[in-house]
C-alpha positions in Angstrom: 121.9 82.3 124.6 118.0 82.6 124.4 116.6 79.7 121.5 114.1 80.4 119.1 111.5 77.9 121.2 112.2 80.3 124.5 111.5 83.4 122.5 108.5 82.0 121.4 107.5 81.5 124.2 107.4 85.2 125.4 105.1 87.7 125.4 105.3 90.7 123.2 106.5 93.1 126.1 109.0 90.4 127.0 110.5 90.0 123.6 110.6 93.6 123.3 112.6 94.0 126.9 114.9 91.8 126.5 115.7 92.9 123.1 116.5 96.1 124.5 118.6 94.3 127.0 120.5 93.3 124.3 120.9 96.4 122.3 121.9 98.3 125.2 124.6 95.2 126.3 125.8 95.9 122.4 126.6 99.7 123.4 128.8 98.4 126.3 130.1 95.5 124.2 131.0 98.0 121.2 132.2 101.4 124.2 134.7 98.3 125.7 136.0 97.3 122.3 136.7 100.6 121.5 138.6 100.9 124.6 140.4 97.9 124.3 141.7 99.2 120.9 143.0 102.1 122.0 145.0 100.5 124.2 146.5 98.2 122.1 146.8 100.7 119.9 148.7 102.6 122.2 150.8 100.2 123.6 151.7 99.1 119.7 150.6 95.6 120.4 150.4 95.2 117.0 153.9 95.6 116.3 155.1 93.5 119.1 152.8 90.7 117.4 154.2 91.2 113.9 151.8 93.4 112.4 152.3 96.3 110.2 149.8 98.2 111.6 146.8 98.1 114.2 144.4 97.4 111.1 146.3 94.6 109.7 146.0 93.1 113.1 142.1 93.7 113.5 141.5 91.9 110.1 144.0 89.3 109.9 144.3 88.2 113.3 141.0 88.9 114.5 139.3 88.7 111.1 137.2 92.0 110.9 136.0 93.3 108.0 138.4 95.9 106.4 135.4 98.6 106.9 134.6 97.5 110.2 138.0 97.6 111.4 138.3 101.0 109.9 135.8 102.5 111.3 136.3 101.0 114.9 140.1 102.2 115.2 138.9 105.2 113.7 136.4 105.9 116.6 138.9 104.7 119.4 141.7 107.3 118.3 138.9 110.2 118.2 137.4 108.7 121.3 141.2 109.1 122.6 140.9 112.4 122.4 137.7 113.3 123.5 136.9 110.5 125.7 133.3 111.5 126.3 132.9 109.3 123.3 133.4 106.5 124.8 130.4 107.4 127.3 128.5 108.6 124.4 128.8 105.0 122.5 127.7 103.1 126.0 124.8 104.9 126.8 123.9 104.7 122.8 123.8 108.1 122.2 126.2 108.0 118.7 127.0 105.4 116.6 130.0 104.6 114.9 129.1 105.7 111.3 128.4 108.9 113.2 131.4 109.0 115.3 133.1 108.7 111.6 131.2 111.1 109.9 132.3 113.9 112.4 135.7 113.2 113.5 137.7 115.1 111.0 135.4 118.3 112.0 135.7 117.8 116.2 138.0 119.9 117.9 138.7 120.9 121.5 136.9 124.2 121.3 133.7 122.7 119.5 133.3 118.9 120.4 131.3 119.3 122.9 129.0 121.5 121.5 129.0 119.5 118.5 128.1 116.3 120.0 125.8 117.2 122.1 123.9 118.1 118.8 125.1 114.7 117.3 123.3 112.9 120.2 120.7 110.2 118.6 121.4 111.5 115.1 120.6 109.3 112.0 123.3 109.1 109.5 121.2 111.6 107.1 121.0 114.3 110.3 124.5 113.8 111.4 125.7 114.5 107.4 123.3 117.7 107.8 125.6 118.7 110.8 128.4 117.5 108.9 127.5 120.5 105.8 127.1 123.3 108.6 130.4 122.5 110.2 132.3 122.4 106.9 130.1 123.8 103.8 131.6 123.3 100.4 130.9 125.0 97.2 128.1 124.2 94.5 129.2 121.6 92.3 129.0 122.7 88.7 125.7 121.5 86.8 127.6 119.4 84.1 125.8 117.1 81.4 127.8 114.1 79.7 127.2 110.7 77.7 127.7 107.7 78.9 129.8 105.3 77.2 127.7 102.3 75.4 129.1 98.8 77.4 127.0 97.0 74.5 124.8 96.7 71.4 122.3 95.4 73.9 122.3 97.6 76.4 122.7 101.4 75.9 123.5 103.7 78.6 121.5 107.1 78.8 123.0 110.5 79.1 123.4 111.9 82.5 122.4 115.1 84.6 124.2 116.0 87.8 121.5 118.6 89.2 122.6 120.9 91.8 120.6 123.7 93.5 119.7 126.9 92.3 122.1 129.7 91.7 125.3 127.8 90.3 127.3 130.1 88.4 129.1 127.2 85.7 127.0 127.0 82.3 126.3 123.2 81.6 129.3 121.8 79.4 129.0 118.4 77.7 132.0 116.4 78.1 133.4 112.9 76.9 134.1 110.1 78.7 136.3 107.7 77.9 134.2 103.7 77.4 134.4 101.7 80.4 133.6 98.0 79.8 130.7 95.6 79.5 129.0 94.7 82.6 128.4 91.1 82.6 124.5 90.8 83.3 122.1 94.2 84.5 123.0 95.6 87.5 120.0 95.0 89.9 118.2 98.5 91.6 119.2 99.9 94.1 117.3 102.6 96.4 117.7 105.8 95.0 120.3 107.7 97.4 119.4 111.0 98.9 120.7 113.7 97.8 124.0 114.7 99.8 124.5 118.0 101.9 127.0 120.4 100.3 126.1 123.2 103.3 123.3 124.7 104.9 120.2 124.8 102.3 122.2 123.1 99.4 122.8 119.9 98.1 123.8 117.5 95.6 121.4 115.7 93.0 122.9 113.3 90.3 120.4 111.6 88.1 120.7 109.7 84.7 118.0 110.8 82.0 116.9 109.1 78.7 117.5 110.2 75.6 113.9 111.3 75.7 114.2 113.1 79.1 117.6 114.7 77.4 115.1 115.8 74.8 112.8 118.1 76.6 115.4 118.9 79.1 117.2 120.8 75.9 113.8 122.3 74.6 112.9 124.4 77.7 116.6 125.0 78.0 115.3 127.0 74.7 112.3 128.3 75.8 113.2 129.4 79.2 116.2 131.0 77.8 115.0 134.6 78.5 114.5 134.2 82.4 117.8 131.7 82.8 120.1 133.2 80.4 122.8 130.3 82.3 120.2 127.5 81.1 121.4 125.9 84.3 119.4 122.1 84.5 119.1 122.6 88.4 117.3 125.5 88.2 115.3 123.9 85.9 115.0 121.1 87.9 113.5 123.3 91.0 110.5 124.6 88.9 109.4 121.1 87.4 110.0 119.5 90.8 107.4 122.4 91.8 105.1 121.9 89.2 105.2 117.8 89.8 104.3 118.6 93.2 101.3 120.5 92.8 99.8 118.2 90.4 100.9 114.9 93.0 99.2 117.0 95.9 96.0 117.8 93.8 95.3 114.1 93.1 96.5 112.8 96.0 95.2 114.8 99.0 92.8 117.1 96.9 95.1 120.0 97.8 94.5 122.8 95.5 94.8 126.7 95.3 91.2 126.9 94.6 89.4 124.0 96.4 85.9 123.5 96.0 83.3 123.9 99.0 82.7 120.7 100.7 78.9 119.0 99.5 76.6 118.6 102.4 75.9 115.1 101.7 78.5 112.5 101.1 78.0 108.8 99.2 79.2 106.5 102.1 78.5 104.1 99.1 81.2 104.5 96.9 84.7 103.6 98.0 86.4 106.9 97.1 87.3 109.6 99.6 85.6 112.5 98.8 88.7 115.6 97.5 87.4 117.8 100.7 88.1 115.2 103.6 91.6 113.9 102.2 92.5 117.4 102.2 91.5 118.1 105.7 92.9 114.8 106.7 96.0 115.2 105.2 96.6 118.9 106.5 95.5 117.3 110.2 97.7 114.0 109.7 100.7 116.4 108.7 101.5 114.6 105.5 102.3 111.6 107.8 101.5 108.2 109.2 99.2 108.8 112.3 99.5 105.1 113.4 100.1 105.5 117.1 101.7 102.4 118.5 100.8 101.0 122.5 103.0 102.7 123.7 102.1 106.0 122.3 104.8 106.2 119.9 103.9 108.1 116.4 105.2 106.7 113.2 105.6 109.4 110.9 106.6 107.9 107.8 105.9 109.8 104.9 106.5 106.8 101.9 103.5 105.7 100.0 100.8 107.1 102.4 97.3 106.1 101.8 93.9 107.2 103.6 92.4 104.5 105.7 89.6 104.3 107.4 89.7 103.8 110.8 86.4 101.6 110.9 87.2 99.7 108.1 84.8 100.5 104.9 83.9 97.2 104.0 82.3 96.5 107.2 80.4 99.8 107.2 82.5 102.7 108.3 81.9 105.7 107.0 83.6 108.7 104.7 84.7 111.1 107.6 87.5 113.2 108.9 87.6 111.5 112.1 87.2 108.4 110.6 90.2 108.5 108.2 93.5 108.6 109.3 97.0 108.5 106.7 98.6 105.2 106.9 101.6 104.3 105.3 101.5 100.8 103.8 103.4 98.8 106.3 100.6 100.0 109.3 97.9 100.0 106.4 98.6 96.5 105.7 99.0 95.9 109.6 95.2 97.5 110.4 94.3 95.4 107.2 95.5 92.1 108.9 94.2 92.8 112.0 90.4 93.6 110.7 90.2 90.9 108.6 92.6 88.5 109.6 96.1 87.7 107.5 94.3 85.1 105.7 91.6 87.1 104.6 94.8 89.6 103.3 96.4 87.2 101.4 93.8 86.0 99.0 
């Protein structure tokens, strides 16, 4: 096993190739195991050793996790019968979670087809597969109370949004009280919203009383063009709205922009509206950080405009020298033109 002082040690390209040593040992590791417990499974192992069942014998014996060994002998009796799976999960080209997402939908006649799509598939894509394989129906948009766990600590109504065209009218409905949490539950990252089929998904949110407020007055005043008074439709239009006022102050995007002034204050520290828009069209609405190896990063979170030669040491408002960053490769540019020190003053 390689020790912290050897991998210090290495250089950058090093660490980097032997780490993907490792991952791709972890595909033949993971394709073997599954093999192994198809076997066993097989052979009923597990009942010969005095086990109820081939997952009681994964987590008792062998002291898995209950969702590990789930989804493990889940993927070893699909693998069983397509057994390109199990050359798929050597070479890396599916992963477990997606081996579970898809194989209630695999059949003899499609698996192939299906994942040969699936190959190097994040979760998200592969649940976007998932909702063109099998599509379900809208969910109704529905708008309830929470119950009140304490005096303290009031729960808000909530809104399950879902895309445009849902035929159920909103209906309020109780609940019955669940009880008091016993301290505030820490944020979590907001989930995206999941695929129902092909253009349609699933949004549930929880609103303030406020929010509930003005959701219910444009119910009123919009009643005339959505007779339903459906929230997700409602929903669309302000997510709309929001956008075009986020773009306008962000990237200077605008239906009516203003002609570009021949002369730009390389003084002041603001980007000038007509070069963040033409950066931002160029950049794609993405990173442009390209890494040494010519890989893009494309991350579209909390992108900022950064100039290229930094500003404080004289570069200058341009398009080609402005590029969109997001803050990780912002920060990383940062660290590098001024030193990490420098950074964290």
């Amino acid at each position: 096993m390689t020790t912290n002082l050897s991998l210090d040690e290495l250089t950058n390209q090093a660490l980097l190739d032997q780490f993907g040593d490792l991952v791709q040992q972890d595909h033949h590791h993971t394709a073997d195991l599954l093999q192994h417990i198809d076997a066993i499974d097989q052979r009923q192992l597990w009942a010969q050793r005095g086990h109820p069942s081939m997952f009681d014998l994964c987590v008792s014996r062998y002291h898995m996790s209950e969702s590990t060994a789930g989804k493990r002998i889940g993927a070893a009796r699909t693998a069983r019968r397509f057994p390109i799976l199990f050359e798929m999960v050597a070479r890396g080209e599916i992963h477990l979670s997606g081996v579970h997402r898809l194989k209630a939908h695999l059949t003899p006649e499609n698996h192939e087809q299906v994942l040969a799509q699936a190959k190097h598939k994040t979760i998200r894509e592969i649940d976007e597969l998932v909702a063109r394989l099998a599509p379900r129906p809208d969910v109704p948009s529905t708008l309830r109370k929470l119950p009140q766990p304490s005096q303290s600590l009031r729960a808000a109504p909530q809104l399950t949004a879902v895309p445009l065209g849902a035929p159920q009218p909103t209906t309020v409905q109780p609940v019955a009280p669940a009880p008091a949490p016993s301290s505030v539950p820490v944020p979590r990252p907001s989930p995206e919203p999941e695929p129902l089929a092909p253009g349609r998904y699933k949004l549930q949110v929880t609103l303030s009383a406020d929010a509930r407020g003005q959701l219910k007055q444009l119910q009123d005043l919009l009643v005339h063009q959505l007779p339903s008074r459906d929230p997700a439709a409602i929903v669309e239009r302000a997510l709309g709205v929001l956008l075009s006022q986020v773009l306008r102050k962000k990237a200077g995007i605008t239906d009516k922009p203003r002609a570009r002034k021949l002369t730009i204050n390389h003084e002041k520290r603001a980007t000038p509206a007509a070069l963040r828009r033409e950066v931002w069209r160029r950049d794609e609405a993405r990173c442009a950080f390209v890494g040494e190896d010519g890989h893009r990063c494309n991350e579209t979170r909390g992108l900022e405009f950064a100039h290229l030669e930094p500003w404080g040491k004289g570069g200058k408002h341009s398009a080609g020298n402005l590029a969109l960053r997001c803050p990780a490769h912002n920060a990383f540019e940062a660290d590098r033109d001024y030193g990490a020190s420098h950074m964290a003053d």
